[in-house]
DRENKE-623399 format. One record per residue (C-alpha): x, z, y. Coordinates in steps of 0.25 Angstrom, whole numbers, plus 2048, in hexadecimal, padded with zeros to 3 digits. Each point is the difference from the previous one (the first is absolute). Layout:
N
xx=X, zz=Z, yy=Y
...
This chain:
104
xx=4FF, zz=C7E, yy=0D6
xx=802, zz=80A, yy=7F5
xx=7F7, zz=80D, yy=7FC
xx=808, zz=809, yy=809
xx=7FF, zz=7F8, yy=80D
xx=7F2, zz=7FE, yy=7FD
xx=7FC, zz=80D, yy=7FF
xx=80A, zz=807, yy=80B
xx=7F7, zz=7F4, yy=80B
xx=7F2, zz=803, yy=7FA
xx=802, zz=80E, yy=7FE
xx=7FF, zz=801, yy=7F2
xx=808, zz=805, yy=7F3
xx=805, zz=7F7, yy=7F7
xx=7F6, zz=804, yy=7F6
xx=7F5, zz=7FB, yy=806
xx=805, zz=7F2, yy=802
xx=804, zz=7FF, yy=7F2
xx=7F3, zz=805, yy=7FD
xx=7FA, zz=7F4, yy=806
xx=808, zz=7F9, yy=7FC
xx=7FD, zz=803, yy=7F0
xx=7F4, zz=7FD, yy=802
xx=801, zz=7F3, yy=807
xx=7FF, zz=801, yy=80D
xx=80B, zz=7FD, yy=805
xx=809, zz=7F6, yy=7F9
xx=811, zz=801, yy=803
xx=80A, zz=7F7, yy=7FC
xx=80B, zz=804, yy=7F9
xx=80D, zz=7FC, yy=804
xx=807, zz=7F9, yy=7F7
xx=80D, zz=804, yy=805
xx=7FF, zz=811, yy=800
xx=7F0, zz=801, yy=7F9
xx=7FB, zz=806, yy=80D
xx=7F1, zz=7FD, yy=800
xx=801, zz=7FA, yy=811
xx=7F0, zz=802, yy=807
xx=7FB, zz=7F4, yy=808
xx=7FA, zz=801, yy=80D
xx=7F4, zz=7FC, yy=7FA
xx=801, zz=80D, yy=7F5
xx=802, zz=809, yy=80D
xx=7F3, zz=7FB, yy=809
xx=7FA, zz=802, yy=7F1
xx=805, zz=80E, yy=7FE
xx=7FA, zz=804, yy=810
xx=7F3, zz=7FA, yy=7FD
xx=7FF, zz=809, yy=7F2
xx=803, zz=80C, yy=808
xx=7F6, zz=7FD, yy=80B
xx=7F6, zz=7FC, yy=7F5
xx=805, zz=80E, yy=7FA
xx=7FD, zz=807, yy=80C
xx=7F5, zz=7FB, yy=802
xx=7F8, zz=807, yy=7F3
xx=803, zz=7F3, yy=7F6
xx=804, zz=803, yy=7F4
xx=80D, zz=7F8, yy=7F8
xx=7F6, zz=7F8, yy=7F7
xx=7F8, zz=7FD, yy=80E
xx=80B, zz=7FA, yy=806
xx=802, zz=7F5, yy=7F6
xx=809, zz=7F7, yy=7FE
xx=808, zz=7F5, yy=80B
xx=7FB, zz=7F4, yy=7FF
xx=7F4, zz=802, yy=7F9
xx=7F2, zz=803, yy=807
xx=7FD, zz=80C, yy=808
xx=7F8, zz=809, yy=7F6
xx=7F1, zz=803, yy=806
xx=803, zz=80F, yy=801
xx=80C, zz=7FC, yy=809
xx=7F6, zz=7F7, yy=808
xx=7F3, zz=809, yy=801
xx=80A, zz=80C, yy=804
xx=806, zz=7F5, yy=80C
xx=7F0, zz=7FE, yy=804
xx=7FF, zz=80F, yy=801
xx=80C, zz=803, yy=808
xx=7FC, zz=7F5, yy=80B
xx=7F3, zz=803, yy=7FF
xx=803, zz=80F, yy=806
xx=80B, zz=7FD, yy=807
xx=7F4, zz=7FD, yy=80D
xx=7F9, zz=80D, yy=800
xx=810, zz=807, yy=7FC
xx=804, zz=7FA, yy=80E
xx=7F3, zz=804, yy=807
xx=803, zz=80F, yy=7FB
xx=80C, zz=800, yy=805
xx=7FB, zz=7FC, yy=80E
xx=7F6, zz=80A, yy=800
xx=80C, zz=80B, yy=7FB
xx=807, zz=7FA, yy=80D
xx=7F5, zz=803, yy=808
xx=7FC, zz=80C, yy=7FC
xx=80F, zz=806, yy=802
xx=801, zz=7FA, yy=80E
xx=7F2, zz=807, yy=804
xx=805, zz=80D, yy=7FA
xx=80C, zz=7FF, yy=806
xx=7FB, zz=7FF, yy=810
């Protein structure tokens, strides 16, 4: 998969992919025949975790490399999220119930 097909299904601009790719997070082959770097599927489930790891507050030097352990920040941010996503729910429940009460 070239830089163009990647980033037309993510959603991306080919900026961004050669971005991370420059700075090793993404490792192509290049063709030998035309020199087109070609994406794995593995460089693709990569590139969606760094931009849900992107979205969710981490920053590039968070993220870390493939292959290497999950940085602490990465892994106390992970704690964090689970840890609210209980009460999240529970507010959300009580939104429902309140809108439905208001509603009658």
């Amino acid at each position: 998969m070239r830089v163009n097909q990647l980033d037309r299904e993510i959603g991306l601009n080919g900026d961004t992919v050669r971005f991370y790719t420059r700075i090793g997070f993404l490792n192509p082959v290049k063709d030998p025949v035309n020199g087109y770097k070609e994406y794995s599927p593995k460089d693709r489930r990569f590139l969606r975790f760094i931009l849900s790891a992107r979205q969710l507050g981490f920053s590039v030097n968070n993220i870390g490399q493939p292959y290497r352990p999950i940085p602490t920040i990465m892994v106390r941010r992970l704690h964090y999220v689970q840890h609210w996503r209980g009460p999240i729910w529970k507010l959300s429940c009580l939104r429902q119930s309140v809108i439905i009460l208001t509603a009658v």
